[in-house]
N, C-alpha and C positions, 0 to 999 in steps of 0.2 A: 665837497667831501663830507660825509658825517664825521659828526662832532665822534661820536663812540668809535669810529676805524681812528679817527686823530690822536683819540685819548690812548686808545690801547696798544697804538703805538708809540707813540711816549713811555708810556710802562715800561712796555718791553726793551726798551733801548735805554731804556735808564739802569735798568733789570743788570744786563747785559753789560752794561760799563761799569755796574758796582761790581757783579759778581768778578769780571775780570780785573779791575783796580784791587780788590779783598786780596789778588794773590800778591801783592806788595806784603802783608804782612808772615808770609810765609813763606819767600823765598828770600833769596840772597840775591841783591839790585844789583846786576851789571847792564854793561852798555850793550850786551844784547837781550837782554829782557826786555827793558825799555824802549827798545826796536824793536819788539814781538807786541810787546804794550801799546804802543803807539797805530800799528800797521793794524792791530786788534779793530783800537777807536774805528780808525780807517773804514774796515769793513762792517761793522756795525754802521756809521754813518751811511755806506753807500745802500748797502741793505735797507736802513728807514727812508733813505732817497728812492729806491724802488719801489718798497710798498706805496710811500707817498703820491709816486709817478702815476700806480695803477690805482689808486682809491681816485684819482683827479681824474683818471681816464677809464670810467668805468665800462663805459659803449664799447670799448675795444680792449673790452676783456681777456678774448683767447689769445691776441698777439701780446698783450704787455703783461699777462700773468708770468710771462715767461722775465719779465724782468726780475723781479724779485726773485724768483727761483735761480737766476745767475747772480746773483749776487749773494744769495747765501750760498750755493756751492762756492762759488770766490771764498767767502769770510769760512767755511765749515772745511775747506783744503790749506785756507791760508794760518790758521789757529793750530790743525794737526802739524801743519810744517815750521810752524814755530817752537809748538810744545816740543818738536822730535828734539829739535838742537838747544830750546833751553832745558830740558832734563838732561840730555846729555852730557849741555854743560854743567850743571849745578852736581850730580854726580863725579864730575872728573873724571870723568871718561874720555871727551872729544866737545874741543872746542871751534863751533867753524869760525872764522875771520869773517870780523861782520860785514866788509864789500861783496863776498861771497851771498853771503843770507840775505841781502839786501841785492844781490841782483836776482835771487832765485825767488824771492818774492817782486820783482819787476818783473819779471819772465810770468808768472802766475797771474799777475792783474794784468799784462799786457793780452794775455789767451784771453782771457773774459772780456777783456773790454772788446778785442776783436766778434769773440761771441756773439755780444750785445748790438754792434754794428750792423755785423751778417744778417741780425734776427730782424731790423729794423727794415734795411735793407728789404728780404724777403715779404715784412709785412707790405711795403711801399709796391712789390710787384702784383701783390696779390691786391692789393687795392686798387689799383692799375688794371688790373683784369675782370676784378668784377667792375670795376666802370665801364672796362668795353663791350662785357657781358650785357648791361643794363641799357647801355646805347644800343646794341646788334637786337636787343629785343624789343625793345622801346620802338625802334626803326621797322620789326617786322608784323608789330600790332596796328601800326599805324596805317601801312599796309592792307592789311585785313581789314579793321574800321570804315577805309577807303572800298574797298572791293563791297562789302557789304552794304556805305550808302548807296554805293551803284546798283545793286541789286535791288534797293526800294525806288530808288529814278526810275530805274528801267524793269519793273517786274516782267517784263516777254520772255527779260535775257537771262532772268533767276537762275535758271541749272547752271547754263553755262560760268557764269560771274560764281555760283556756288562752287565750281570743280575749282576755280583759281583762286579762291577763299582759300577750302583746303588744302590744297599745295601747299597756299606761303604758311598754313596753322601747323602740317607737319615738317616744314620745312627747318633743319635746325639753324637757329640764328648765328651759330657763331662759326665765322669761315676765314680761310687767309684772305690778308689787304688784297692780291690782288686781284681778288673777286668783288671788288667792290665798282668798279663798271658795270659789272652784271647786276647788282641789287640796283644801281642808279637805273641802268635802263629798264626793268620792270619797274621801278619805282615811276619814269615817265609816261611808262605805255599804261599804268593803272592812271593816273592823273588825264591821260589821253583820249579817254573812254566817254571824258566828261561830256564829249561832244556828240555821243549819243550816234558816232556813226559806224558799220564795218563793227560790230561788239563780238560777234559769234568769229570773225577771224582775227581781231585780236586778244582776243581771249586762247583761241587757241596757237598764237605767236604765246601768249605770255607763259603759257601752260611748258609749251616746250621752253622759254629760256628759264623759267625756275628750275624744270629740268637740269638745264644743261647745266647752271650755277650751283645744283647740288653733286651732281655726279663729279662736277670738276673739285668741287670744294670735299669730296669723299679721296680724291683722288691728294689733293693735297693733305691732307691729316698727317 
């Protein structure tokens, strides 16, 4: 992490614990201010715990910026719902019973903590999926690579090995599991070629099962 994100969150959380400790000298200390005071620190720590989280984890930027920003909605909901009922109280107006105010600030960090989960959760799928992305691609370049050293083996069989290039190049990589017998069995019949015999008729085998493996994999979307 830099030293300068380290520092200048320190400040600011220092910032923040003085500015809220200062209201000690200008209000009247009950035992539910001090339960607003406390729950305060609370959300300020867990706030410097997410900026910290996302300076450590800078590569995955767009998924863990969002931590920070829940937890200062946490601390920026949890602060108005305290102010409400310590003005309140401090006017003599309404005072709530503090196992009340202490479950509705449970109820408030229990949503965001679920928040934070879900969000976690979701990064974990979508990382999940571009690795399957990157495999289904990775898988159909090697392919093409394949098709094209047979193309310099065999230059008589150029066009034809060129049309089964093209297919698997506009072919889209990414299809349901259970189209993947059909990527293995083109993946055998280019491997197959190696032997230099029958090319013009398995070429045009291969041609129709990429076919078939898109039109079916259009059909499953």
């Amino acid at each position: 992490m830099n030293k300068d994100h380290k520092t200048n969150l320190i400040i600011v959380a220092t910032i923040s614990a003085t500015v809220i400790t200062s209201l000690f000298l200008i209000v009247t200390v009950t035992a539910l201010f001090v339960a607003a005071y406390v729950l305060a620190l609370l959300g300020i720590v867990m706030l410097s715990l997410g900026w910290l989280y996302l300076f450590n984890n800078l590569q995955s930027y767009p998924w863990l910026a969002a931590v920070p920003r829940t937890a200062r909605r946490y601390l920026t909901l949890q602060i108005i719902l305290s102010a409400v009922f310590v003005i309140l109280e401090q006017l003599n107006l309404f005072s709530l019973p503090m196992q009340w105010f202490l479950l509705l600030h449970i109820f408030l960090l229990a949503f965001f903590a679920v928040l934070i989960i879900m969000l976690k959760s979701g990064k974990e799928i979508v990382e999940k999926r571009d690795g399957e992305v990157k495999e289904k691609v990775a898988t159909f370049r090697f392919m093409q690579a394949d098709v094209e050293s047979l193309m310099q083996k065999f230059p008589e069989h150029e066009q034809e090995l060129k049309l089964v290039a093209d297919a698997l190049r506009y072919s889209d990589p990414m299809s349901h599991p259970s189209l993947s017998a059909y990527e293995e069995q083109i993946q055998r019949g280019i491997m197959a070629m190696n032997d230099g015999m029958n090319i013009s008729e398995r070429c045009d085998e291969l041609l129709r099962q990429i076919a078939d493996r898109n039109s079916r994999g259009v059909i499953l979307k």
